[in-house]
C-alpha positions in Angstrom: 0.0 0.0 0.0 3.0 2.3 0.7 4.0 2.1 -2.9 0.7 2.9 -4.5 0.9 6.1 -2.1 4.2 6.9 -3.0 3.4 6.6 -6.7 0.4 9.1 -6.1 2.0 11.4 -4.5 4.4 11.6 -7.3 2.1 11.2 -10.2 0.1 14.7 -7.8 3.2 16.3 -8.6 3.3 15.7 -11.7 0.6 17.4 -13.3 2.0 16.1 -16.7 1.9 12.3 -15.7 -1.0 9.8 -16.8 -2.3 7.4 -14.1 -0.1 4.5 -13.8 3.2 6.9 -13.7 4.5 6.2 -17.3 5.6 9.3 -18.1 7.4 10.4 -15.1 9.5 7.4 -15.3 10.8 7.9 -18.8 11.4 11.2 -17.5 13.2 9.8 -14.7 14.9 7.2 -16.6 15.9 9.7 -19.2 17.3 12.4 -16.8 19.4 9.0 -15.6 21.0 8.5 -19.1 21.9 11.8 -20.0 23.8 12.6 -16.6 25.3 9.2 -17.2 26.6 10.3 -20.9 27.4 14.0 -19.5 29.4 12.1 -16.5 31.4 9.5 -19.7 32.0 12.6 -21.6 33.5 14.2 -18.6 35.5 11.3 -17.7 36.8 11.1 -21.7 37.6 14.5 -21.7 40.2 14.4 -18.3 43.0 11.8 -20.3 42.4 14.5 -23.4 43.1 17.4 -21.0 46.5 15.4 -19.3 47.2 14.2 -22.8 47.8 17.9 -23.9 50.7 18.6 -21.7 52.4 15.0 -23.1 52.4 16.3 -26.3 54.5 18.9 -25.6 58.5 18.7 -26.2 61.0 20.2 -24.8 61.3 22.7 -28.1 58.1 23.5 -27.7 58.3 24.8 -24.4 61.8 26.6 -25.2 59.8 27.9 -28.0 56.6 29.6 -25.6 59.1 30.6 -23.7 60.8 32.7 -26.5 58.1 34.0 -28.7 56.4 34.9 -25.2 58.9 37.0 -24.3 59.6 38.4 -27.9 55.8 39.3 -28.5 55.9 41.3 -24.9 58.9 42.7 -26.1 57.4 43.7 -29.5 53.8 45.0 -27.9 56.0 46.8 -25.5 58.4 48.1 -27.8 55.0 49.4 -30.8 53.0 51.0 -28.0 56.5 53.3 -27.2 56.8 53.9 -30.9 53.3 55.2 -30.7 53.9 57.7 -27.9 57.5 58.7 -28.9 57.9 58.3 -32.5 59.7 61.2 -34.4 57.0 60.5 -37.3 54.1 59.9 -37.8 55.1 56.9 -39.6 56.8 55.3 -36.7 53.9 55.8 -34.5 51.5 54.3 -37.0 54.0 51.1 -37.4 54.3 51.1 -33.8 50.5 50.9 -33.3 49.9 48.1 -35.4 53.0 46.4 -33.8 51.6 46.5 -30.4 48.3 45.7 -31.7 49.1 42.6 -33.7 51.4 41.2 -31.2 48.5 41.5 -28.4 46.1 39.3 -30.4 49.5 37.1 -31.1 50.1 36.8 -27.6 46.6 35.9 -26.2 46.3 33.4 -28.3 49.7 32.0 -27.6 49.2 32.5 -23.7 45.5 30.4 -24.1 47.6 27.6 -26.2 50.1 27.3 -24.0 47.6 27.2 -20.9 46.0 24.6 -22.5 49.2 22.4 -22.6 49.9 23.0 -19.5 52.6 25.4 -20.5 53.8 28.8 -18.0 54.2 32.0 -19.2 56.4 35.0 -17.6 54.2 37.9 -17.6 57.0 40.6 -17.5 59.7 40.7 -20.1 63.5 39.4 -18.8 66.4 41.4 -18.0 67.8 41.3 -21.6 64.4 42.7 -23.2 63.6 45.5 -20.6 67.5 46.9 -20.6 66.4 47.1 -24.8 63.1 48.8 -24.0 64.6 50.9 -21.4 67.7 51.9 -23.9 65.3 52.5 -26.7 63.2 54.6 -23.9 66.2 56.8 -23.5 66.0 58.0 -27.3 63.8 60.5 -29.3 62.8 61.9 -32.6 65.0 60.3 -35.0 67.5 58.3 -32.9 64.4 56.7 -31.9 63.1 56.1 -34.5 66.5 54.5 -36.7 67.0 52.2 -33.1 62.9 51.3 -33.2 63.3 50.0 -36.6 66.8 47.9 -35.9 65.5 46.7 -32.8 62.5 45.4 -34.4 63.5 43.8 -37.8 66.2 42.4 -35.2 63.3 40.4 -33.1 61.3 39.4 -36.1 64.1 37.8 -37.8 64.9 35.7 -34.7 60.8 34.9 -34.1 60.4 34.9 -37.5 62.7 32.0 -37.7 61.2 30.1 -34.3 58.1 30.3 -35.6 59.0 28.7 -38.8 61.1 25.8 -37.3 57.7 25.1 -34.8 55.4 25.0 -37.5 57.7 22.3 -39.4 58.6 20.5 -37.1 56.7 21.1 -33.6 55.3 18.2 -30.8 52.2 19.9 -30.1 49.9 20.2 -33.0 48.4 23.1 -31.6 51.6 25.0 -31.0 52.5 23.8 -34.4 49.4 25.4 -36.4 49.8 28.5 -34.6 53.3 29.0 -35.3 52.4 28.2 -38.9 49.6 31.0 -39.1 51.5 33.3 -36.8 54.8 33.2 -39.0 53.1 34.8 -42.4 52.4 37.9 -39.3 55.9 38.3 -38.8 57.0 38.0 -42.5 54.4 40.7 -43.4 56.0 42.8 -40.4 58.6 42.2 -41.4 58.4 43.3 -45.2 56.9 46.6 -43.8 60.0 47.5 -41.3 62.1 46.7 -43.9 60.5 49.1 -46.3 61.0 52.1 -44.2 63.3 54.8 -45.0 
């Protein structure tokens, strides 16, 4: 008798269930299979997640770990072109520098957190002694040591990025390098072209 009660009260909560409780339990039943699938789904996805950070060699960390710092460098370098540029030119370049390189840079900082992958978040000694060298310098000076300084870092990225997207562990680090390299090579076609 308890379970003919039970049954009512449920079927009285139910305003959508017919008398004998049919269509609460397929509700019931198919509540049960989707947390089940949601819970295997889960479960697959937590050997994807460790898997990242095995496919990851060690030149694929030394290279995060220099385009990072080379992409602060450059963001760090266009946005001080843009304030203390001799031309109008150089400020312009330096703007889309700092732009570019931002996007460049989130997307390599949300690859890299994905593989498990650390990333400084202030440039090292070498590339702030540059910046604050370059600081130091205005109007023209500024702008002739801007331009070496940058066709300097974008050969040496430019040439990382290509070796990663040949021959890169992580095929995620690897298709980034590949997209982000025709980037550099167009920056690097427009330093060059300045007087």
């Amino acid at each position: 008798m308890e379970t003919a009660d039970a049954s009512c009260a449920l079927n009285a909560r139910r305003p959508d269930a017919d008398d004998d409780g049919e269509t609460y339990s397929k509700e019931v039943r198919l509540k049960q299979r989707l947390s089940a699938l949601l819970i295997t789904v889960a479960a697959g996805a937590l050997p994807l997640a460790a898997h990242a950070a095995d496919n990851v060699s060690a030149a694929d960390k030394a290279f995060v770990a220099m385009v990072s710092q080379g992409g602060m460098f450059e963001v760090k370098l266009g946005q001080l072109a843009a304030e203390q540029g001799g031309t109008q030119d150089i400020k312009d370049q330096g703007t889309t520098e700092a732009h570019d390189h931002q996007l460049v840079g989130d997307k390599l900082s949300a690859i890299a957190k994905a593989a498990g992958l650390p990333i400084a978040d202030s440039l090292n000694p070498e590339f702030q002694k540059k910046l604050d060298d370059l600081k130091a310098l205005s109007g023209s000076a500024f702008d002739k040591a801007y331009l070496s300084a940058m066709v300097d870092i974008h050969h040496k990225d430019g040439a990382a990025f290509a070796q990663e997207a040949k021959s890169g562990a992580n095929p995620d680090l690897r298709a980034f390098a590949a997209e982000t390299h025709r980037i550099v090579v167009r920056h690097l076609g427009e330093l060059q072209a300045k007087p």
